[in-house]
C-alpha positions as CSV (number, residue, x, y, z in Angstrom):
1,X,117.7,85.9,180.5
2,X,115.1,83.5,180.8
3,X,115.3,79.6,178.9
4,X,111.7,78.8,177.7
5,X,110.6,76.0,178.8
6,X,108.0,73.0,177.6
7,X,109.4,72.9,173.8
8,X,108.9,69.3,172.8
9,X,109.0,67.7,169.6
10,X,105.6,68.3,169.0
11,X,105.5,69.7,165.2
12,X,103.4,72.4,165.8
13,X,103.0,74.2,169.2
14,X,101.8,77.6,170.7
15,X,103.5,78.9,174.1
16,X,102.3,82.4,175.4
17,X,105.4,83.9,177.1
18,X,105.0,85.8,180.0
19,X,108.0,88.9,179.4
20,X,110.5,90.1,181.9
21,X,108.1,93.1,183.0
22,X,106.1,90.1,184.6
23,X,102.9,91.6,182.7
24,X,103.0,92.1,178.9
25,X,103.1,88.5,177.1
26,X,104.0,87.5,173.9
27,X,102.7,84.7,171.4
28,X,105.1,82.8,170.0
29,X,104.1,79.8,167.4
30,X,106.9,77.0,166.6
31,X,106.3,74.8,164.0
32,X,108.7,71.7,162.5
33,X,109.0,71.3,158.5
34,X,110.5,67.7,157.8
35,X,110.8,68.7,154.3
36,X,113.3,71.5,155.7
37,X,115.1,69.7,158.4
38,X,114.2,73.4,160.3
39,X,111.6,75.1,163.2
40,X,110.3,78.0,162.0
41,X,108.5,80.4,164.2
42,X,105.5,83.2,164.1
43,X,105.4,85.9,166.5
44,X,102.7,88.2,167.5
45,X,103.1,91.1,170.8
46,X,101.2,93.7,170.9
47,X,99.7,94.9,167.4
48,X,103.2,93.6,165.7
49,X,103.6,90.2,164.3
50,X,106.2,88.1,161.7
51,X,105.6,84.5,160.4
52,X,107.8,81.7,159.1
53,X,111.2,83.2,160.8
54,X,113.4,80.2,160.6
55,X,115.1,79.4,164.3
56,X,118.8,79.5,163.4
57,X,121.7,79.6,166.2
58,X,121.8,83.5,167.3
59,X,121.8,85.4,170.2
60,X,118.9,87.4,168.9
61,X,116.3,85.8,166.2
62,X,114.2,89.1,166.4
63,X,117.4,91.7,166.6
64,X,116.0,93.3,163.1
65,X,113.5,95.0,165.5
66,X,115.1,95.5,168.6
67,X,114.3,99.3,168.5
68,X,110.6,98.4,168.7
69,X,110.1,95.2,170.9
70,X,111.0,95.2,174.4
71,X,113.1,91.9,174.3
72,X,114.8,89.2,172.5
73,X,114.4,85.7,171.8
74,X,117.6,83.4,171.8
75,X,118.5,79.9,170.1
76,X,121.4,78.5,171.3
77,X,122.8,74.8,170.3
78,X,125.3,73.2,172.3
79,X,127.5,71.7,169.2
80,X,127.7,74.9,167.7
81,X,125.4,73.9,164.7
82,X,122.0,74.5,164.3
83,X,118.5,72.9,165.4
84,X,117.6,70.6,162.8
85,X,116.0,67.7,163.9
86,X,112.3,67.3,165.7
87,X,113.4,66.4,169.0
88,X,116.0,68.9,169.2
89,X,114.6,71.5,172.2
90,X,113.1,68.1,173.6
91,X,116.3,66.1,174.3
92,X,118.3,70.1,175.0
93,X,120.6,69.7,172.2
94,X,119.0,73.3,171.6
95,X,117.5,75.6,173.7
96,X,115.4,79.2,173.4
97,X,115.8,82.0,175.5
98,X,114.2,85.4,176.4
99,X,116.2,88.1,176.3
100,X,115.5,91.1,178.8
101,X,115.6,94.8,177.2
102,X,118.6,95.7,179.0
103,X,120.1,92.9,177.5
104,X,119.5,93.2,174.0
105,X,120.5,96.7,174.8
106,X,124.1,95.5,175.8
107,X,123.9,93.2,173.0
108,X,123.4,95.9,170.7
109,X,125.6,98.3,172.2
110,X,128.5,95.3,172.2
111,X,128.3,95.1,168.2
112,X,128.4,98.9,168.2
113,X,131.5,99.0,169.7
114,X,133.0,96.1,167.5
115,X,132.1,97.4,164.2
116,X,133.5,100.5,165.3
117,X,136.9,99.1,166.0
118,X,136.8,97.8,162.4
């Protein structure tokens, strides 16, 4: 697991992430809607790509396509709620992390095992 680093509070911003294979990289766009109280992100690896994916608390944003994407993206919070105001990542009352393929692997293997127990 890897935090991403350099989010600010700048509205609209653009970080290339360099993946855990130390190779591949990965676009990812952030952008702030007032209007919303919310970040929203774009994503593009590769030849796949989603926009305007609202960045909620989760351990995966991107877990709807784990089978095809070799990681994970993160948003954590550290009240518990979610990131809703600008300066949120800024000032590290919310954070982003990347999330290796072995561990969204375990992640996904984890809620296997609990919703089997159900």
């Amino acid at each position: 697991m890897y935090q991403v680093p350099n989010i600010t509070n700048d509205p609209n911003q653009t970080m290339n992430l360099v993946l855990p294979d130390g190779v591949s990289t990965a676009q990812v766009n952030l952008r702030y809607k007032a209007n919303l109280r919310a970040w929203y992100m774009d994503l593009i690896y590769l030849e796949f790509s989603f926009n305007n994916r609202r960045v909620c608390s989760h351990l995966n944003l991107i877990r709807q396509w784990y089978k095809i994407l070799p990681f994970g993206l993160g948003c954590y919070t550290l009240d518990g709620s979610e990131p809703y105001f600008i300066d949120d990542f800024q000032n590290g009352r919310c954070g982003m992390v990347l999330l290796t393929e072995d561990e969204v692997d375990n992640f996904e293997q984890l809620l296997s095992e609990l919703k089997s127990e159900i």
